[in-house]
VEXDRENMAR-650809 format. One line per field, with one value per residue (C-alpha): x, y, z; residue number from 1. Coordinates in steps of 0.001 Angstrom, whole numbers. Each point is the difference from the previous one (the first is absolute). Layout:
% VEXDRENMAR-650809
u <- (X | ...)
v <- (Y | ...)
w <- (Z | ...)
resi <- (NUM | ...)
% end
This chain:
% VEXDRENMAR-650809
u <- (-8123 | 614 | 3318 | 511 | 220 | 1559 | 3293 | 5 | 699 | 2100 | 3159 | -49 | -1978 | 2141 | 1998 | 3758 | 1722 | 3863 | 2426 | 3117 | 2839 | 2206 | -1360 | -2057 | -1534 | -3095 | -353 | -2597 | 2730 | -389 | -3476 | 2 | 2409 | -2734 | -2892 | 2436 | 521 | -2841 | 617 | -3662 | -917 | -2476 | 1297 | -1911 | -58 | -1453 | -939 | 834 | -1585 | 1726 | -1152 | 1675 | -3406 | 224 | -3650 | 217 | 2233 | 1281 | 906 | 1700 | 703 | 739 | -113 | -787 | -3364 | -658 | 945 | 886 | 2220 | -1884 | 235 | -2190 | -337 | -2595 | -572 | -2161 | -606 | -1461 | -767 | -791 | -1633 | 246 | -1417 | -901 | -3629 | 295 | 432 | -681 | 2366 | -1931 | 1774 | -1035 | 1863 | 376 | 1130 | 1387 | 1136 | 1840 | 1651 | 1270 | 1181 | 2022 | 594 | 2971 | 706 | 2600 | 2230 | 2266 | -819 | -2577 | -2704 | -2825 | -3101 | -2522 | -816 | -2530 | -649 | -2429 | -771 | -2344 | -219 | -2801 | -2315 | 956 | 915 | 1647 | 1761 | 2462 | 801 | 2782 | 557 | 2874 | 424 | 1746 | 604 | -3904 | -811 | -4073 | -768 | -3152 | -381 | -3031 | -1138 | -2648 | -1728 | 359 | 2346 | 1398 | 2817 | 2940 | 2716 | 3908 | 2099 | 3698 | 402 | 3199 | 1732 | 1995 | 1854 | 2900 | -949 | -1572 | 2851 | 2465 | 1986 | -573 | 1181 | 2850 | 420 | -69 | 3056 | 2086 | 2313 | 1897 | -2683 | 1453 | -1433 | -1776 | -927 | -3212 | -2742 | -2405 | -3090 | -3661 | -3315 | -3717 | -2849 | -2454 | -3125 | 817 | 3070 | 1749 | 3922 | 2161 | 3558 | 1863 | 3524 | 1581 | 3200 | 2512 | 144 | 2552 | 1189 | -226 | -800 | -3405 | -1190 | -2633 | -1484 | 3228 | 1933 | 2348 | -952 | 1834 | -2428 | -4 | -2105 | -2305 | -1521 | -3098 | -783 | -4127 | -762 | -3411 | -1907 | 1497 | 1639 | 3587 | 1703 | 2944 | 791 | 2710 | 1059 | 2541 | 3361 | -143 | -3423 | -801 | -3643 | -1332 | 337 | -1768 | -2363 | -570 | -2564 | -1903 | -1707 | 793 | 3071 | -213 | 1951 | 819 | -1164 | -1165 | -3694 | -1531 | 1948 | -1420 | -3602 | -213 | -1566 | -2033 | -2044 | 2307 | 1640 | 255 | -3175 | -1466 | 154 | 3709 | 520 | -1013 | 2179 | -586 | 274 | 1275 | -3159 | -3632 | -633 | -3000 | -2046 | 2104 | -1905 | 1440 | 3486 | 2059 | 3291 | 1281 | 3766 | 519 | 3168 | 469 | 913 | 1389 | 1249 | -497 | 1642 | -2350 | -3385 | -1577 | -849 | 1944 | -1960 | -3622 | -778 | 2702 | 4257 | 2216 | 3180 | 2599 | 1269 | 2396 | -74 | -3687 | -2329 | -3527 | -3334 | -1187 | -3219 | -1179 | -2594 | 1876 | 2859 | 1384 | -2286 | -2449 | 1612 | -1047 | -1218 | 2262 | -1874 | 1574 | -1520 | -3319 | -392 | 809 | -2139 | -2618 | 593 | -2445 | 1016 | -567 | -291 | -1823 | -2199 | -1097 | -263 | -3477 | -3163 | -1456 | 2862 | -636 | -3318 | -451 | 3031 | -1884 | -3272 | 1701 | 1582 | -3157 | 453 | 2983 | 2647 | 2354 | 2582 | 358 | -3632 | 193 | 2337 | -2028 | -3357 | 2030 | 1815 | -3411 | -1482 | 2448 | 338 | -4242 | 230 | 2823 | -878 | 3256 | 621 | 3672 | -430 | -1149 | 2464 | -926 | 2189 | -1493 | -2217 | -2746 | 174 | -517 | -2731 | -1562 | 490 | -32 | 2178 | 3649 | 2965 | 2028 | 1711 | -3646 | -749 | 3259 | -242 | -3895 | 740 | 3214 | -2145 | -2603 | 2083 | 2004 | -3701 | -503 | 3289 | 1622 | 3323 | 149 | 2438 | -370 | 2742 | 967 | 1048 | -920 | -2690 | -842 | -3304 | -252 | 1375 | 3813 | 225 | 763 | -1179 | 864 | -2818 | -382 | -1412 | 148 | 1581 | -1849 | 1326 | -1697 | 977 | 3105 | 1266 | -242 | -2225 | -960 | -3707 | -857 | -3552 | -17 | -502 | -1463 | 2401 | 1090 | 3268 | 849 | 1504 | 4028 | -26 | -1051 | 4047 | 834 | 2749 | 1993 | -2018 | 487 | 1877 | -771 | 1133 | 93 | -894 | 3234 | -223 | -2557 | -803 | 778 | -1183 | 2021 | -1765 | -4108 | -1916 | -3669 | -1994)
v <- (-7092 | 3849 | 1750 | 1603 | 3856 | 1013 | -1321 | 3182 | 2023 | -1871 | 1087 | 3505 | -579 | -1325 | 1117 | -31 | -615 | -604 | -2350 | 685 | -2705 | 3476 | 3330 | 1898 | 2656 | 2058 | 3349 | 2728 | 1871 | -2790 | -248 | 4236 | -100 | -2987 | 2289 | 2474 | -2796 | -2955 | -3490 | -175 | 2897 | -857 | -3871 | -1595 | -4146 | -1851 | -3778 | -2582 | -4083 | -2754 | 228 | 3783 | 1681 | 3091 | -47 | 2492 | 3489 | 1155 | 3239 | 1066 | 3518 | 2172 | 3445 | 3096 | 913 | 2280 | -1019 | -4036 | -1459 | -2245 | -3456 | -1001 | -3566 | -687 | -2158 | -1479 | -3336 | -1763 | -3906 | -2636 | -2868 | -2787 | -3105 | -4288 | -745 | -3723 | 782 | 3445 | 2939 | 2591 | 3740 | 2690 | 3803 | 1639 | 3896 | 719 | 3179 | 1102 | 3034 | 506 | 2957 | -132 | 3207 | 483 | 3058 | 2365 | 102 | -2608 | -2668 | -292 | -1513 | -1799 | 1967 | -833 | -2533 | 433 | -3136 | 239 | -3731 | -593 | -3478 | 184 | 1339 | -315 | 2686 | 160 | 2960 | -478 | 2696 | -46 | 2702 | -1220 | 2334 | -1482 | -3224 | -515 | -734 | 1128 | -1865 | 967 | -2373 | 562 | -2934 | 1535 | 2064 | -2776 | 1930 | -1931 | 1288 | -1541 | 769 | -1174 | 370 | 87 | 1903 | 2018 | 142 | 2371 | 1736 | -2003 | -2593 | -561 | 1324 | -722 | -2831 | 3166 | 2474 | -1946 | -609 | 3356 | 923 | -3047 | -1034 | -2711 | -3076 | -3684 | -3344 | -1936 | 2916 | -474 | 2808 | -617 | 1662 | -236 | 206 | 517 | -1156 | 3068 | -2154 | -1028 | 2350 | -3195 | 512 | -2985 | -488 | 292 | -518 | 1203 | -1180 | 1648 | -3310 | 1558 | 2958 | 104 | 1723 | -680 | 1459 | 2588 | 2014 | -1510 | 1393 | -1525 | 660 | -840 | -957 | -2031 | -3207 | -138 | -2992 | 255 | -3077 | -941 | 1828 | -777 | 3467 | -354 | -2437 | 155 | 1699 | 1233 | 3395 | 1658 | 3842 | 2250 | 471 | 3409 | 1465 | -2414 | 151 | -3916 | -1178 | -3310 | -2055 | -4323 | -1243 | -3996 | 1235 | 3707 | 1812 | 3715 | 2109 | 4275 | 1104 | 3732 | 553 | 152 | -3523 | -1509 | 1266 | -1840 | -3552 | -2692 | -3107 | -2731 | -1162 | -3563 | -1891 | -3103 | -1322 | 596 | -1562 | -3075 | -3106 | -3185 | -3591 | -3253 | -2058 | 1116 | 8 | -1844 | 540 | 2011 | 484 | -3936 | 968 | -1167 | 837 | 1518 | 438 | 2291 | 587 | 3453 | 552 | 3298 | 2876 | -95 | 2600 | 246 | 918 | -3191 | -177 | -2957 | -1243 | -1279 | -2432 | 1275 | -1044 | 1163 | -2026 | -625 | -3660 | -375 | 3498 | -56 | 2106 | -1511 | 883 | -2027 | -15 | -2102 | 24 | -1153 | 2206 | 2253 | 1282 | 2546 | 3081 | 2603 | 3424 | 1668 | 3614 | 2113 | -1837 | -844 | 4317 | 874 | -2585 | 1752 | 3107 | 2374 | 1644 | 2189 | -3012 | -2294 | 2480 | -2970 | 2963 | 1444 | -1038 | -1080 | -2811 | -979 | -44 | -2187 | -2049 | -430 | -736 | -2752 | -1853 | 581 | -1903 | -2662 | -222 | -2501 | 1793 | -2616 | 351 | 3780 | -261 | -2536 | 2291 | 2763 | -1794 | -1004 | 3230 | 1510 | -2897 | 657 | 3497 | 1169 | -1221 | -1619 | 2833 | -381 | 3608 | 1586 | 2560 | 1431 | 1673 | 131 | -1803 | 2754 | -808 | -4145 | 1082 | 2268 | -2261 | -3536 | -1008 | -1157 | -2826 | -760 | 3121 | 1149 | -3428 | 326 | 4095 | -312 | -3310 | 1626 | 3089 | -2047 | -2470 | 2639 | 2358 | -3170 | -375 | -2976 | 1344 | -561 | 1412 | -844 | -2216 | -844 | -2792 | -2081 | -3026 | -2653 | 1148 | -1660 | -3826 | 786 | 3870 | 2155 | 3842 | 2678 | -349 | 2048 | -1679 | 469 | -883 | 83 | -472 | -2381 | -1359 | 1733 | -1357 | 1120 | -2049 | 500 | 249 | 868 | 1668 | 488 | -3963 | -42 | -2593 | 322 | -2440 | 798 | -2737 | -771 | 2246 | 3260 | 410 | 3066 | 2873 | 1723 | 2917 | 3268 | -2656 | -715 | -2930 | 1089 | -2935 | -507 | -4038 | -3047 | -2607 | -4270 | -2062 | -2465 | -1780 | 131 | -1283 | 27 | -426)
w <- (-6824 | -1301 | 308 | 3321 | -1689 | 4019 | -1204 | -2314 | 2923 | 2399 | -1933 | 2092 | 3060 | 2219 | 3148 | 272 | 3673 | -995 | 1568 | -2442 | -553 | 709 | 1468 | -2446 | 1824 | -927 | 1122 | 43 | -2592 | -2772 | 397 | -106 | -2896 | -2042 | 483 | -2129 | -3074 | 882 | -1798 | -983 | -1552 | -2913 | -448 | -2894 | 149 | -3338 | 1689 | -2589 | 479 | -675 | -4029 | 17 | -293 | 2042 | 1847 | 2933 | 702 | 3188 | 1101 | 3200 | 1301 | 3111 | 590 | 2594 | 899 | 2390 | 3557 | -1657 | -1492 | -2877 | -1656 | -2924 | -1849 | -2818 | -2179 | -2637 | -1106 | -3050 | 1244 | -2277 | 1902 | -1828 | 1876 | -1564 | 290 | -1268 | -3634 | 349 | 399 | 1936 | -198 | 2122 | -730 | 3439 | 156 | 3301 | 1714 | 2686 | 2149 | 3390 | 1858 | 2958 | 2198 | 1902 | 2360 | -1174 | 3168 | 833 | 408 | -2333 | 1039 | -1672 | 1138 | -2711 | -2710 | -3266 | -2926 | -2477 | -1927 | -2899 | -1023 | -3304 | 2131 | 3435 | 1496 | 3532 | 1704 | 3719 | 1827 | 3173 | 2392 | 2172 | 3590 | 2909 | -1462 | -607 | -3921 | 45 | -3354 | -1799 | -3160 | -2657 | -2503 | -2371 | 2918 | 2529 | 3207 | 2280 | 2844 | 1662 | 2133 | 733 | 2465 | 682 | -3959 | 395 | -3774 | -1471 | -3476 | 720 | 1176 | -3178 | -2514 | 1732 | -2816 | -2288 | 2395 | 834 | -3982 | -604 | 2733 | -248 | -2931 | 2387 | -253 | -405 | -1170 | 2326 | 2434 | 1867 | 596 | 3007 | 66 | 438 | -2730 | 719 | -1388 | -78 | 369 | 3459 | 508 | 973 | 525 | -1034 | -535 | -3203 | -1709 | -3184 | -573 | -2830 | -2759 | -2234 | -1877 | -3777 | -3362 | -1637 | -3105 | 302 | -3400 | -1064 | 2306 | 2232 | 3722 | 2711 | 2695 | 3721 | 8 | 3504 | 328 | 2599 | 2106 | 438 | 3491 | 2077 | -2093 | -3720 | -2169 | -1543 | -2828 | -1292 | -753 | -2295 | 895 | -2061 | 1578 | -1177 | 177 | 2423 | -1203 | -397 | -3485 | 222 | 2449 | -348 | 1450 | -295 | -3263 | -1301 | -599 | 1157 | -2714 | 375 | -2782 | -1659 | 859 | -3256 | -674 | 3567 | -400 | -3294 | 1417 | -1557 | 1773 | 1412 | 3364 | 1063 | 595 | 838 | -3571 | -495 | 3927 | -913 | 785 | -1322 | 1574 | -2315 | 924 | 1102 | 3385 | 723 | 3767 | 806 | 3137 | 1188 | -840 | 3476 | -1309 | -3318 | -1343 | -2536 | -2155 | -425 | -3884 | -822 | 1438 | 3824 | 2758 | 2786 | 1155 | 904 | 3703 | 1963 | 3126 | 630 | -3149 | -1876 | -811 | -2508 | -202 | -2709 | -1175 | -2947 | -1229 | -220 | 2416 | 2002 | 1107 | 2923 | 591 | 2886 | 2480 | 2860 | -1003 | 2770 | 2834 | 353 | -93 | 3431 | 93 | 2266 | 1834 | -2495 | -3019 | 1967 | 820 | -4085 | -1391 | 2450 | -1261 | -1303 | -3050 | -3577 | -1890 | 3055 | 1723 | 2520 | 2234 | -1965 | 1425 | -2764 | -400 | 3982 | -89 | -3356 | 1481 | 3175 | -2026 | -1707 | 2924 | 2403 | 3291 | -1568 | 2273 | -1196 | -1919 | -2909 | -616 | -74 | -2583 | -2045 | 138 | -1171 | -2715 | -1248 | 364 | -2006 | -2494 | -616 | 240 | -2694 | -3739 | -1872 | -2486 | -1316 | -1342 | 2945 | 1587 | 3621 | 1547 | 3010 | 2188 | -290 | -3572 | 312 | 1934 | -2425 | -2917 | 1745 | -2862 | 101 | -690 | 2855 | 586 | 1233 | 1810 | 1875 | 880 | 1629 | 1535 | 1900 | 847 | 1591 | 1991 | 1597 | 623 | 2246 | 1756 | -2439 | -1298 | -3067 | -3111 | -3887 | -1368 | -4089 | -1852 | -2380 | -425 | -2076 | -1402 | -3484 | -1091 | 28 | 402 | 2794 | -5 | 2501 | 2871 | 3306 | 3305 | 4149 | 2717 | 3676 | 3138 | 2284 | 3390 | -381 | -3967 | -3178 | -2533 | -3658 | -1262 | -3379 | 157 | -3988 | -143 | 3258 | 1580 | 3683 | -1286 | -2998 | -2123 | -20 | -3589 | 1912 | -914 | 2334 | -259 | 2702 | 1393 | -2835 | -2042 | -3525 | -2093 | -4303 | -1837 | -1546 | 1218 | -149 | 1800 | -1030 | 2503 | 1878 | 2820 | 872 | 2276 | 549 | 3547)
resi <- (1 | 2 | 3 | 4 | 5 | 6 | 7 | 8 | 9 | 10 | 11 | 12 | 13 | 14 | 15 | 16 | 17 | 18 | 19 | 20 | 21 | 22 | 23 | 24 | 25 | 26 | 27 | 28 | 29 | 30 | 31 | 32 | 33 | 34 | 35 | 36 | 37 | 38 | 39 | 40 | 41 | 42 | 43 | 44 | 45 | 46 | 47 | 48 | 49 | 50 | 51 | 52 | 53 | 54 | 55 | 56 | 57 | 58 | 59 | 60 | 61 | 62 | 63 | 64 | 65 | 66 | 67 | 68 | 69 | 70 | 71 | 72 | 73 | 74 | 75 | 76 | 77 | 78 | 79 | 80 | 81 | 82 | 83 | 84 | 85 | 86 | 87 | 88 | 89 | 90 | 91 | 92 | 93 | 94 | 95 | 96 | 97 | 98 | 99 | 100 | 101 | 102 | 103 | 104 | 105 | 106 | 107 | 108 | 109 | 110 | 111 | 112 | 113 | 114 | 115 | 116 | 117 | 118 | 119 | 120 | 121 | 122 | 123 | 124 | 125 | 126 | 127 | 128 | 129 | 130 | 131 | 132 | 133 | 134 | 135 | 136 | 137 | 138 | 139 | 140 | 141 | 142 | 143 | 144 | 145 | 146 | 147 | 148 | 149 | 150 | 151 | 152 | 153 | 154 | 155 | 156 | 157 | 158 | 159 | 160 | 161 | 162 | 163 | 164 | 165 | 166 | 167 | 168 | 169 | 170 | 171 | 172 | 173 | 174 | 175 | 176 | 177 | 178 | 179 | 180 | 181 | 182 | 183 | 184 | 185 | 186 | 187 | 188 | 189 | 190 | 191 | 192 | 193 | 194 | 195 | 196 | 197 | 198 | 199 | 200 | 201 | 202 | 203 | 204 | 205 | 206 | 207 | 208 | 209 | 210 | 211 | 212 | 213 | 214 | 215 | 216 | 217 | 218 | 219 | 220 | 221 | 222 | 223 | 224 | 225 | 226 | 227 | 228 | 229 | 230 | 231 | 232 | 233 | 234 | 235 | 236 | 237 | 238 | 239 | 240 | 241 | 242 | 243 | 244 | 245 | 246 | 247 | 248 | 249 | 250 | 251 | 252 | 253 | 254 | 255 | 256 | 257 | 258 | 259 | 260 | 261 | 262 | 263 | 264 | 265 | 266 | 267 | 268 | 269 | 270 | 271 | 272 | 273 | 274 | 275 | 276 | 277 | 278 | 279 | 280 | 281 | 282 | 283 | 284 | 285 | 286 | 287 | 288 | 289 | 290 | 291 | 292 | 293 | 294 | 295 | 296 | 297 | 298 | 299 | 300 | 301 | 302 | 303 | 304 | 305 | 306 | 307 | 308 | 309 | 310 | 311 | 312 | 313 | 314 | 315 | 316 | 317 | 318 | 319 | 320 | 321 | 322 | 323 | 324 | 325 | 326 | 327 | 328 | 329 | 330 | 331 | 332 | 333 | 334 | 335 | 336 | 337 | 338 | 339 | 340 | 341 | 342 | 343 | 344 | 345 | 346 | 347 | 348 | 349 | 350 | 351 | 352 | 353 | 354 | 355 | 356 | 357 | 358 | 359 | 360 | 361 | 362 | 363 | 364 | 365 | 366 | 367 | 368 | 369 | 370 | 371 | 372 | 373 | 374 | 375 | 376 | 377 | 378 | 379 | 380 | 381 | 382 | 383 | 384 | 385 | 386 | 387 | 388 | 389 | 390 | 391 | 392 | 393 | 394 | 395 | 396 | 397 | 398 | 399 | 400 | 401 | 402 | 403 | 404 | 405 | 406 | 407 | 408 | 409 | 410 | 411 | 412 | 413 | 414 | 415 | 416 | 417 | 418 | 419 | 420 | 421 | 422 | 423 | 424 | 425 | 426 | 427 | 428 | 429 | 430 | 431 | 432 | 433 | 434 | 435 | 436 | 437 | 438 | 439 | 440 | 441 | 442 | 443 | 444 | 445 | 446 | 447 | 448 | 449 | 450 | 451 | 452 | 453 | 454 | 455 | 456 | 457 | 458 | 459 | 460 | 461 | 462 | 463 | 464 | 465 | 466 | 467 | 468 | 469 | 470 | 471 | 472 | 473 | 474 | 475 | 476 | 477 | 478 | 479 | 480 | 481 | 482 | 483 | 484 | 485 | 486 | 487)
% end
């Protein structure tokens, strides 16, 4: 499984709808006055792995132009994919680029009237374009020639709704441990609106180019659109010094100093956790108990299959077939997971009509998701190198690891009407290691259920170990096993 490169952006994109612990009030004055002295004017980020190599830049910046008011994030990033073949260490150097523009109107309040990204990923190329009028987002995506349209509805965001910590940063000196910012993100490939919540950690000095800084600590929850963080801002300049996220630390730097990047990031190779015996069949595993060795937070999903508990000062994985029921799909997950969007454009013809093609006149839902699973299983070649970043490109190259398993097999489930949404974790693939893996989850007769249609299996085996949706567990831990039990 590759790095998700998205996460890059999520730091800015998000949408802020306060409910203060005491009244802090934004007005069309503070926003007025911010135009005058903007936070993130020409921000440069150096992005730093968890071996200190600086591997990708970031730049941020807002300005006038013409008739809008505009925000600007780019960045560039040097990947080193580093993945175990057996014996073999396979490295693949990935150059990836990226720049959005979002246009807000001038005049109070500001709304969001038009987006423009640009992507190249080696040498895929993909542009998306929004034009947002009446709260209708007309989205008009292009991946290497191939256009494709699509619309949403109910799209009302605006300048401070999406500033608004900064704003309020920028006009308030009164802010006290422990207080609680409500307030909403987007995802921009399905303009999705979820709920968010930073809440003010501490207040302290940190050293910056040696100099002492005194900065608030934000600490970002996971939300249904992004996963969480931690962000440090200057109690005087209040520009942000510093952003934490799973695997990179976001540092402001000079721009000669963040444009100077070599080849790292974290990978599969460096993800790898190891168990205390080999796992033989794991297929037949019934139930598994794992010690968790090492530095453990949080991450792991609890529910279907799957317990964490603590005995004795040590922490658990259960991992049980008859563990916990299968979980629903409520009409708000079943209607997202349908969703057409940028990155599943289930909506093209070309994905219904191959979708269709494959599924022909089979009308049991469990065996439409079996003929796709195998359709996609023969279609895509394992290539642990391979790095499509769209679905136009698996199709093109018919090449991929599971990243591109897991992205056509969710485009062509929901082309037919199966929801369907990519989930990560990590699975037993060699003796006693674990690796970073991505897979699906479909909805059928009303539940969610896992398939995996890299391996082709409709169940995957108990060591399909899953995360929380947009969480990530670092491999800072492994495994010892304590109970096992085979069908």
């Amino acid at each position: 499984m590759k790095s998700n490169f998205s996460i890059i952006s999520v730091f800015f994109i998000f949408i802020f709808n306060f409910t203060p612990l005491y009244a802090k009030e934004l007005t069309e004055k503070i926003i007025k006055d911010y135009f005058e002295n903007p936070i993130f004017e020409d921000l440069w980020f150096g992005i730093y792995d968890e071996n200190n190599i600086r591997y990708a830049w970031y730049n941020v910046n807002e300005f006038k132009e013409g008739d809008y008011w505009v925000m600007v994030f780019e960045s560039k990033t040097k990947y080193l994919e580093v993945v175990e073949d057996g014996q073999t260490l396979l490295e693949n150097e990935i150059i990836f680029y990226y720049k959005i523009k979002e246009y807000f109107d001038y005049n109070y309040p500001h709304s969001l009237k038009k987006i423009e990204t640009t992507l190249k990923n080696n040498d895929d190329n993909e542009t998306f374009e929004a034009i947002i009028d009446n709260g209708i987002a007309k989205v008009k995506t292009n991946n290497n020639g191939k256009i494709n349209n699509l619309e949403f509805k109910d799209i009302d965001i605006q300048f401070g709704d999406l500033l608004k910590l900064e704003l309020l940063l920028h006009n308030y000196d009164d802010w006290e441990i422990g207080e609680v910012v409500n307030y909403k993100s987007y995802d921009m490939d399905s303009f999705e609106i979820s709920d968010e919540k930073d809440i003010l950690e501490s207040i302290e000095t940190k050293f910056y180019g040696g100099v002492k800084v005194p900065v608030y600590k934000f600490i970002t929850e996971t939300s249904d659109t992004r996963s969480g963080f931690s962000a440090y801002y200057s109690l005087n300049s209040k520009r942000p010094m510093e952003f934490i996220d799973v695997y990179d630390i976001y540092l402001l730097e000079n721009k000669e100093t963040a444009q100077n990047i070599s080849f790292g990031g974290a990978s599969n190779a460096s993800e790898t956790v190891t168990v205390d015996q080999i796992l033989e069949n794991n297929e037949y595993i019934k139930r598994l108990v794992l010690e968790i060795d090492g530095e453990y937070e949080k991450g792991f999903y609890v529910g279907d299959r799957q317990n964490i508990y603590s005995k004795d000062g040590k922490k658990y994985l259960e991992l049980d077939f008859d563990l916990n029921d299968d979980p629903p799909a409520n009409k708000k997950d079943i209607e997202k997971n349908l969703r057409a969007t940028s990155l599943y454009p289930s909506n093209d013809e070309y994905f219904i009509n191959l979708a269709e093609g494959i599924i022909g006149d089979v009308e049991d839902p469990w065996d439409q998701v079996q003929l796709l699973l195998n359709y996609v299983d023969m279609f895509i070649k394992d290539d642990y190198t391979a790095n499509s970043y769209s679905v136009y490109d698996i199709i093109e190259t018919k090449i991929g690891d599971c990243t591109e398993h897991a992205l056509l097999f969710n485009t062509l489930a929901r082309a037919v009407g199966i929801p369907s949404r990519e989930i990560e974790g990590i699975i037993n693939y060699e003796d006693n290691k674990f690796a970073l893996h991505a897979w699906n989850e479909v909805v059928v007769d009303g539940y969610w259920y896992t398939v995996d249609p890299t391996w082709n299996y409709i169940v995957p085996p108990l060591t399909h170990i899953k995360f929380d949706l947009l969480e990530s567990v670092p491999a800072t831990y492994n495994f010892k096993v304590i109970e096992i039990e085979y069908y």
